[in-house]
C-alpha positions as CSV (number, residue, x, y, z in Angstrom):
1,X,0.0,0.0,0.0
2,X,2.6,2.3,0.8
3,X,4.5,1.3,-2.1
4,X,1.5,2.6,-4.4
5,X,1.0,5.5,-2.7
6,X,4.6,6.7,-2.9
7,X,4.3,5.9,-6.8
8,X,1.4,7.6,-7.3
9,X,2.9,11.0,-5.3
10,X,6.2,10.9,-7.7
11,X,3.7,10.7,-10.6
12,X,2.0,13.5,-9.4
13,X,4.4,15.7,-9.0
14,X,6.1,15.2,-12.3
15,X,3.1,15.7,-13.7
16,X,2.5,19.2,-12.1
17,X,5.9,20.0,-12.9
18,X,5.2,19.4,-16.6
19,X,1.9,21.1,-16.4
20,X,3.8,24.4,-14.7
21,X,6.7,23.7,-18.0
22,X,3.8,24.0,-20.4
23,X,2.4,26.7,-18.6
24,X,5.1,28.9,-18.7
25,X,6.0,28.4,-22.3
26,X,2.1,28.3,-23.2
27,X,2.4,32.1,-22.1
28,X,4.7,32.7,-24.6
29,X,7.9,33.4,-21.8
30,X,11.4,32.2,-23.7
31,X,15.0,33.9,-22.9
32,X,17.2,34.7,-25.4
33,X,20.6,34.3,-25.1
34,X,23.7,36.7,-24.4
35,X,24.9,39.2,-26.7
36,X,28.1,40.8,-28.1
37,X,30.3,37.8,-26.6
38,X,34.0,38.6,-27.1
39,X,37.6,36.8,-26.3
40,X,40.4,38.8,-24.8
41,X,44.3,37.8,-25.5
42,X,45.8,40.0,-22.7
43,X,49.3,38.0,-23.4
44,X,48.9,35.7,-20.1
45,X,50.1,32.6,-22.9
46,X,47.0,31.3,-22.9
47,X,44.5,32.6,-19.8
48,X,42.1,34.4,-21.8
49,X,39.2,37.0,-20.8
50,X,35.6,36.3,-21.9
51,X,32.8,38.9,-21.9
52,X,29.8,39.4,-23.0
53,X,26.4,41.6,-22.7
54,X,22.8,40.2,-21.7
55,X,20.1,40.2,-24.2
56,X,18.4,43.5,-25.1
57,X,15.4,41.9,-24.2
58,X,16.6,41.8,-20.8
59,X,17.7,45.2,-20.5
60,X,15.3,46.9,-18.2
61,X,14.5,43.7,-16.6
62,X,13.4,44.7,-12.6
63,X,11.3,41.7,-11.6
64,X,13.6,38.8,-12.3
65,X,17.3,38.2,-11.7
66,X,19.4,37.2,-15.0
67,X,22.7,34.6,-14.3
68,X,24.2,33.4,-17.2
69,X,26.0,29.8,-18.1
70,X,28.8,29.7,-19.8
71,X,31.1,26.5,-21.2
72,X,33.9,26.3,-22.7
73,X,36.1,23.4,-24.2
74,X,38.9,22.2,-22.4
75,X,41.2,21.3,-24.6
76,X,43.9,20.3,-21.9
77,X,41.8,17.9,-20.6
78,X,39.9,17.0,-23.9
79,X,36.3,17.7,-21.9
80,X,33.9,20.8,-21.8
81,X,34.0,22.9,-18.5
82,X,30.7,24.7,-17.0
83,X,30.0,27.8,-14.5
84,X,27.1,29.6,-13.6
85,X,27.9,33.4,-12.5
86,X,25.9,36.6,-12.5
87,X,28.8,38.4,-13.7
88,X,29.6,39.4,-17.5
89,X,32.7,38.1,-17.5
90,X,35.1,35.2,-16.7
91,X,38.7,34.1,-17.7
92,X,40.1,30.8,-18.3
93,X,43.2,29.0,-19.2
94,X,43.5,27.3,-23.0
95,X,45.7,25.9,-25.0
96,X,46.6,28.4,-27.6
97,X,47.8,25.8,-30.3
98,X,44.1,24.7,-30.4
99,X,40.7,25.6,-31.0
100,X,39.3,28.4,-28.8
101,X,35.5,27.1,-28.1
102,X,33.3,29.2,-25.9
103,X,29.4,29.3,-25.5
104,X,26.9,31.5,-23.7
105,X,23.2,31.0,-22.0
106,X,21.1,33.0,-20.0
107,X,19.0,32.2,-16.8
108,X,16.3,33.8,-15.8
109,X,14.2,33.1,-12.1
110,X,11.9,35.2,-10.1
111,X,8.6,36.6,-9.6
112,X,8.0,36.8,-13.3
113,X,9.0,33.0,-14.0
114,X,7.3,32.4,-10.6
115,X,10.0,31.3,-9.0
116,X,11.1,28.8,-11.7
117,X,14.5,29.0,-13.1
118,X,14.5,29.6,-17.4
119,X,17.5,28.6,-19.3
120,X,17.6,30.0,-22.8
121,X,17.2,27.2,-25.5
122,X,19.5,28.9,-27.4
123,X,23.2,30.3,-27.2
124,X,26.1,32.0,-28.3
125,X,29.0,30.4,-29.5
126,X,32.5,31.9,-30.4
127,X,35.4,29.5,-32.1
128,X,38.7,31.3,-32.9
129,X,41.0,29.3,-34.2
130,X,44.9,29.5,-33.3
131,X,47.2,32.0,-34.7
132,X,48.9,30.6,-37.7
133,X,52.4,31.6,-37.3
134,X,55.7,30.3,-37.4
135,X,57.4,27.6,-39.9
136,X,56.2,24.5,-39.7
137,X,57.7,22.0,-38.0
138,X,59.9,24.1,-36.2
139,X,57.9,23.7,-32.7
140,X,59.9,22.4,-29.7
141,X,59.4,18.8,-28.8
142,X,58.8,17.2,-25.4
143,X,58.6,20.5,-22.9
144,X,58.6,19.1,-19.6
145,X,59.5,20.6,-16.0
146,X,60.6,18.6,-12.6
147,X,60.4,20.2,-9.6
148,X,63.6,18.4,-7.8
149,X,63.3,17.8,-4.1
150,X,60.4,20.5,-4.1
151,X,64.0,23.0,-3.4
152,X,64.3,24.1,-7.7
153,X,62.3,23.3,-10.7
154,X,64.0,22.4,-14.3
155,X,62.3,23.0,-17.9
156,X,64.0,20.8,-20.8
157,X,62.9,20.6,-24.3
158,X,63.9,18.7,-27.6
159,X,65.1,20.7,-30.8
160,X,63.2,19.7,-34.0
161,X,65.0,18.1,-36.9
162,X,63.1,20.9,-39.2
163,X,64.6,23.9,-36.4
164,X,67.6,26.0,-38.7
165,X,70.6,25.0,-37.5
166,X,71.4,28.7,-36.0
167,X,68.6,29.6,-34.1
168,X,67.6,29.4,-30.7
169,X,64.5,28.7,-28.4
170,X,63.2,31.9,-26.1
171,X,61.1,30.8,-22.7
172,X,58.5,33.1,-21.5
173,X,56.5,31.9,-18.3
174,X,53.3,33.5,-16.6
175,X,51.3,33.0,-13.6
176,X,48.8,35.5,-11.5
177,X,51.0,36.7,-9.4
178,X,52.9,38.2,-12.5
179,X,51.7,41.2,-14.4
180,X,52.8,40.0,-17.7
181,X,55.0,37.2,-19.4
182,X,58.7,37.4,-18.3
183,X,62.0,35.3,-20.0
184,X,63.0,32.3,-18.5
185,X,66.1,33.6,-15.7
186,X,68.9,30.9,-16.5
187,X,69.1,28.8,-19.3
188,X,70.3,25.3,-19.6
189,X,72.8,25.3,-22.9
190,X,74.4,21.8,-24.5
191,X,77.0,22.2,-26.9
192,X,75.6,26.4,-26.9
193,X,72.0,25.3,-27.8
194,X,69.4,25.8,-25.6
195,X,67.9,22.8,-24.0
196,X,66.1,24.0,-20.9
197,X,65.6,26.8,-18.2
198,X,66.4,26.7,-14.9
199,X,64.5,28.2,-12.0
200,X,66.3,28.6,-8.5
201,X,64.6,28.2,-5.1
202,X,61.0,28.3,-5.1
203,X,60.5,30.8,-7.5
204,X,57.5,29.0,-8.7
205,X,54.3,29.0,-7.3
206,X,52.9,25.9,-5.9
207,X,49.2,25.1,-6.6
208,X,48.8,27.9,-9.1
209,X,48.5,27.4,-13.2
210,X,51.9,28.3,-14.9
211,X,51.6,29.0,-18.4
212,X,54.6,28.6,-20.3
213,X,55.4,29.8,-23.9
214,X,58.5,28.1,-26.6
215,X,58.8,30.3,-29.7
216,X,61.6,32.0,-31.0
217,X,63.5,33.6,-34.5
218,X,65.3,32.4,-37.1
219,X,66.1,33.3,-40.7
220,X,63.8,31.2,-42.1
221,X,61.2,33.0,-40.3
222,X,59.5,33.2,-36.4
223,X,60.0,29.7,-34.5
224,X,56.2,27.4,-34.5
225,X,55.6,28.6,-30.5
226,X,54.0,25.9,-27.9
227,X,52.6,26.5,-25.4
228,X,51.9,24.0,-22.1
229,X,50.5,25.0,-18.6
230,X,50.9,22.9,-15.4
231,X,51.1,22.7,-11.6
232,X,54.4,22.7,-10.5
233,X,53.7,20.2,-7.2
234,X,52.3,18.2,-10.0
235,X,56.4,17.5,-11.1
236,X,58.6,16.5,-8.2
237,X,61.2,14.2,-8.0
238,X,62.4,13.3,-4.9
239,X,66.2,12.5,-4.1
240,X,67.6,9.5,-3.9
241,X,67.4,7.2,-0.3
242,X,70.5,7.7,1.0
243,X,70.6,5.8,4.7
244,X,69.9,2.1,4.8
245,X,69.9,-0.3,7.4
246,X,69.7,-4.0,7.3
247,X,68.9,-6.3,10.2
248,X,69.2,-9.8,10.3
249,X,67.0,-12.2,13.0
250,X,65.7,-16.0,12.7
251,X,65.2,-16.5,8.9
252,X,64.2,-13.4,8.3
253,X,65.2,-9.6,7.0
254,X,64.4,-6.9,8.5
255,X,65.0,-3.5,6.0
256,X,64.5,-0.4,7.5
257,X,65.3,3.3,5.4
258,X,65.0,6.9,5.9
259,X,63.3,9.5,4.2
260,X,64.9,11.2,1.4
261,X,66.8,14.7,2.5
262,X,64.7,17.6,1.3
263,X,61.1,19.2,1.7
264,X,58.9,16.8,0.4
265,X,56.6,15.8,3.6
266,X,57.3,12.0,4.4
267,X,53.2,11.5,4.8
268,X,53.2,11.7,0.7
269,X,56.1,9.5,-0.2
270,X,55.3,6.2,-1.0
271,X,58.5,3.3,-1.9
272,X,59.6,0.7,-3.9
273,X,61.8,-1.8,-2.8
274,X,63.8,-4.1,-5.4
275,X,65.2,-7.2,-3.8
276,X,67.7,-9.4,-5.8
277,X,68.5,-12.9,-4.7
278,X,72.0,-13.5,-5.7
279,X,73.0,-16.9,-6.7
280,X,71.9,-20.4,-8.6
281,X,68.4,-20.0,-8.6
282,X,67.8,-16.7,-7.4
283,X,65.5,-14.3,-8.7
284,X,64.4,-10.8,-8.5
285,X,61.1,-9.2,-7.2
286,X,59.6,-5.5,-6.3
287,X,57.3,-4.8,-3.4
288,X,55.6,-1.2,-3.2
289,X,55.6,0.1,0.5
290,X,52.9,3.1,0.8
291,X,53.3,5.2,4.5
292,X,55.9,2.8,5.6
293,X,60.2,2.9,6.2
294,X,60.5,-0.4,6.5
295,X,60.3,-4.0,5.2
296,X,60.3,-7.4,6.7
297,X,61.0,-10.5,4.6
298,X,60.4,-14.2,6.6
299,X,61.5,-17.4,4.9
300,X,64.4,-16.5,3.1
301,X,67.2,-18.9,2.2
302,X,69.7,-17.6,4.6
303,X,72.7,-19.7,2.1
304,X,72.3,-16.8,-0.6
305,X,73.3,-13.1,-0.3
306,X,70.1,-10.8,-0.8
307,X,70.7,-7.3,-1.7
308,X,68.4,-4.2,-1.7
309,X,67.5,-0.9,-3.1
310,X,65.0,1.8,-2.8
311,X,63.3,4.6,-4.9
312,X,60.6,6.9,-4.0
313,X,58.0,9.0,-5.7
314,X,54.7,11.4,-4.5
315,X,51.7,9.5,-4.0
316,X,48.5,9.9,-5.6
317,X,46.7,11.6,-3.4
318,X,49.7,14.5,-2.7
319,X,49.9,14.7,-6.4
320,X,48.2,13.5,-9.9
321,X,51.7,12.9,-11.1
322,X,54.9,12.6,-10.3
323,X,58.5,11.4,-11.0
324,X,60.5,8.5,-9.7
325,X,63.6,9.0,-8.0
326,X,67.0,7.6,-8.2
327,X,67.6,4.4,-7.0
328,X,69.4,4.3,-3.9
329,X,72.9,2.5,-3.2
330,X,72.3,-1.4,-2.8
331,X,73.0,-2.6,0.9
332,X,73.1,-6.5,0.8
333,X,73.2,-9.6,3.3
334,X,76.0,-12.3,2.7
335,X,75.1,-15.7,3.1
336,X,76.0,-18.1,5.3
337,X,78.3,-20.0,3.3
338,X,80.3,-17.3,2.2
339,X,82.8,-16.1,3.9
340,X,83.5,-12.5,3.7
341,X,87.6,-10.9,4.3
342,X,87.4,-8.2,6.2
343,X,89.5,-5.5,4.7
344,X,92.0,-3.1,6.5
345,X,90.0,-0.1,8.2
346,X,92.5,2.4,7.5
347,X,89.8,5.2,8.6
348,X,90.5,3.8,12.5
349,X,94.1,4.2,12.5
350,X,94.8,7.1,15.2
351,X,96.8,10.0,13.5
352,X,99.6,9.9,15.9
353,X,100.5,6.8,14.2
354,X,101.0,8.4,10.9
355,X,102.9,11.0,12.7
356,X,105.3,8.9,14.3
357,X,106.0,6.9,10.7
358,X,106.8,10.1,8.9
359,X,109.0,11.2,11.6
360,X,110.7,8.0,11.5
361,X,111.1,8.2,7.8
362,X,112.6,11.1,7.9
363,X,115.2,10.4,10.3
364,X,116.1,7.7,8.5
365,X,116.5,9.3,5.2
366,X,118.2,11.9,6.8
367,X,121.1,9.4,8.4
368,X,121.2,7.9,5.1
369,X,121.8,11.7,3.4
370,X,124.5,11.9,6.4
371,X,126.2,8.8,5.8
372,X,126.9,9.1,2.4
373,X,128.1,12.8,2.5
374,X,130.7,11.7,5.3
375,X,131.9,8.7,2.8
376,X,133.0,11.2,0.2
377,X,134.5,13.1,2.2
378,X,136.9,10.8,3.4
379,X,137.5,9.5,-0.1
380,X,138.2,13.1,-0.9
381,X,140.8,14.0,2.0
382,X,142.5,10.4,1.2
383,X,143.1,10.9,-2.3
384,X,144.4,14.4,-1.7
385,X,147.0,13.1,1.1
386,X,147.7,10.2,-1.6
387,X,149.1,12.3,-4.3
388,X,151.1,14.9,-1.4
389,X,153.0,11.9,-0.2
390,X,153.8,11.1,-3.7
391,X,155.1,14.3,-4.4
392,X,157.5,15.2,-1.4
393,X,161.2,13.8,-1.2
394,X,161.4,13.7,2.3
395,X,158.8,10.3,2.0
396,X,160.8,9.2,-1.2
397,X,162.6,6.0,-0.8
398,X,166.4,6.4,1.1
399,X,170.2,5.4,-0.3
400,X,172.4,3.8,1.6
């Protein structure tokens, strides 16, 4: 029974809903759409300025408030984007190498709609299609930024085969917080070619939209510009795990790490850990550790020697993407069976050891410097009393 009743009620009320619909329209109340709608290039590199003017129908319009809906294409994420506002303008970020798509409706609601919101059936649409300058196939290739250790962010780029051999890329970058487009502040050259820009410190803003901008001149003609925009904590590569400890217990491995140095926060990192069983019959296998420093392996075959290494990235949920980092330094567990020389620590030597050895060196060298200074000396003096005796009568030989 209840069941009927609560069909019959839903019924009902899309029924008066339809009859109100009818209603309205039957009274001959329609919206038209905006007017005069215009795109603005104020040379943000792609974060355009859209405006437009209500209907002249709607000019002197008292009883009723007038919103407007306006969507526009996407074209970084290949999707249509929607917002209502009761403003006459709006800006939005697209990709300048594409199709500019932007339409317009009105809405009207109030006393003289009673109370029922009116969406105009038809709208305004602008398409302005991208500038077409610059030789073709001249554009850079692969523009992509990392944002190392969250401390400085690098942009590189590939030449194209079809770029003239003597020209040269120029970077402009903007964001809100600039007033216009300014030149990238240190460039990355190769061989005296421009491959990427590099930006110091935290120069970038985080959680903003950074537009950036590749063109540039050559003789043939202005370079084919690209243009990309992004999130820089979007892009960061952590560095590499540098402190690893390995524990060894009853058939089992116990590998514990630290965070990476730098100001990524630890809650977003998550790990991979790459374990290689050395040895006939060993393999090789990866476990991802999400949260987590450490990692406990049971039931291993002590007999082998097991090695380990560990990389890091952002998470999801910190970031929609991100970039490995390098793998650390492997840190490995000899088995049982093999016996391991220990090699000399000369890093535990005391120092007054060394001193003592060069002293003694020196002494030694300098008895040696002594001893054979004094020998030719006395070869000297008896070689000189050698030919005197030969020489004076007196020691000549005596007649009798």
């Amino acid at each position: 029974m209840a069941r009927k009743c609560g069909l019959t009620c839903t019924a009902t009320l899309m029924l008066l809903l339809i009859t109100l619909k009818e209603r309205i329209y039957c009274n001959g109340l329609t919206v038209n759409p905006p007017e005069n709608l215009v795109i603005t290039d104020p040379g943000h590199l792609g974060h355009l300025e859209i405006a437009w003017n209500p209907p002249h129908s709607l000019t002197n319009m008292t009883e009723c408030s007038v919103r407007y809906e306006l969507e526009y294409y996407n074209s970084y994420r290949d999707s249509w984007a929607g917002v209502r506002t009761d403003k006459r303008t709006f800006s939005a970020q697209f990709d300048l190498m594409k199709d500019v798509r932007v339409r317009v409706y009105t809405l009207l609601s109030g006393p003289c709609t009673n109370n029922t919101m009116i969406k105009s059936t038809d709208y305004t649409e602008l398409i302005q299609k991208p500038a077409n300058t610059g030789v073709l196939g001249t554009e850079a290739l692969d523009f992509t930024c990392v944002f190392h250790n969250m401390e400085y962010t690098e942009c590189e780029w590939r030449r194209s085969e079809k770029m003239p051999a003597n020209s040269q890329h120029e970077l402009y970058f903007w964001h809100k917080e600039l007033g216009q487009a300014v030149k990238c502040p240190e460039y990355i050259r190769s061989g005296g070619v421009r491959r990427g820009c590099k930006f110091r410190d935290e120069s970038l803003p985080l959680f903003t939209d950074i537009n950036f901008c590749l063109n540039g001149t050559s003789d043939e003609g202005p370079l084919k510009p690209t243009f990309t925009s992004l999130q820089i904590q979007n892009h960061v590569k952590c560095a590499a795990t540098e402190k690893l400890h390995l524990q060894t217990g009853p058939d089992k491995l116990e590998l514990h790490w630290e965070h990476p140095d730098g100001k990524v926060p630890g809650h977003c990192l998550e790990y991979e850990v790459e374990h290689n069983q050395e040895g006939p019959g060993g393999k090789q296998s990866s476990v991802w550790v999400n949260g987590q420093t450490s990692l406990t392996l049971s039931s291993i075959d002590s007999s082998k020697r097991h090695c380990f290494r560990v990389r890091s990235k952002v998470h999801k949920y910190c970031a929609t993407t991100s970039y490995w980092s390098e793998w650390s330094h492997p840190v490995c567990q000899p088995g049982k069976n093999k016996e391991v020389t220990p090699e000399p620590e000369w890093d535990g030597v005391p120092v007054y050891v060394y001193i003592a050895v060069a002293i003694i060196a020196t002494l030694v060298l300098s008895l040696c410097t002594w001893a054979v200074k004094t020998t030719a000396q006395e070869k000297k003096v008896e070689s000189l009393l050698t030919s005197l005796f030969a020489k004076s009568p007196l020691l000549g030989p005596t007649e009798v």
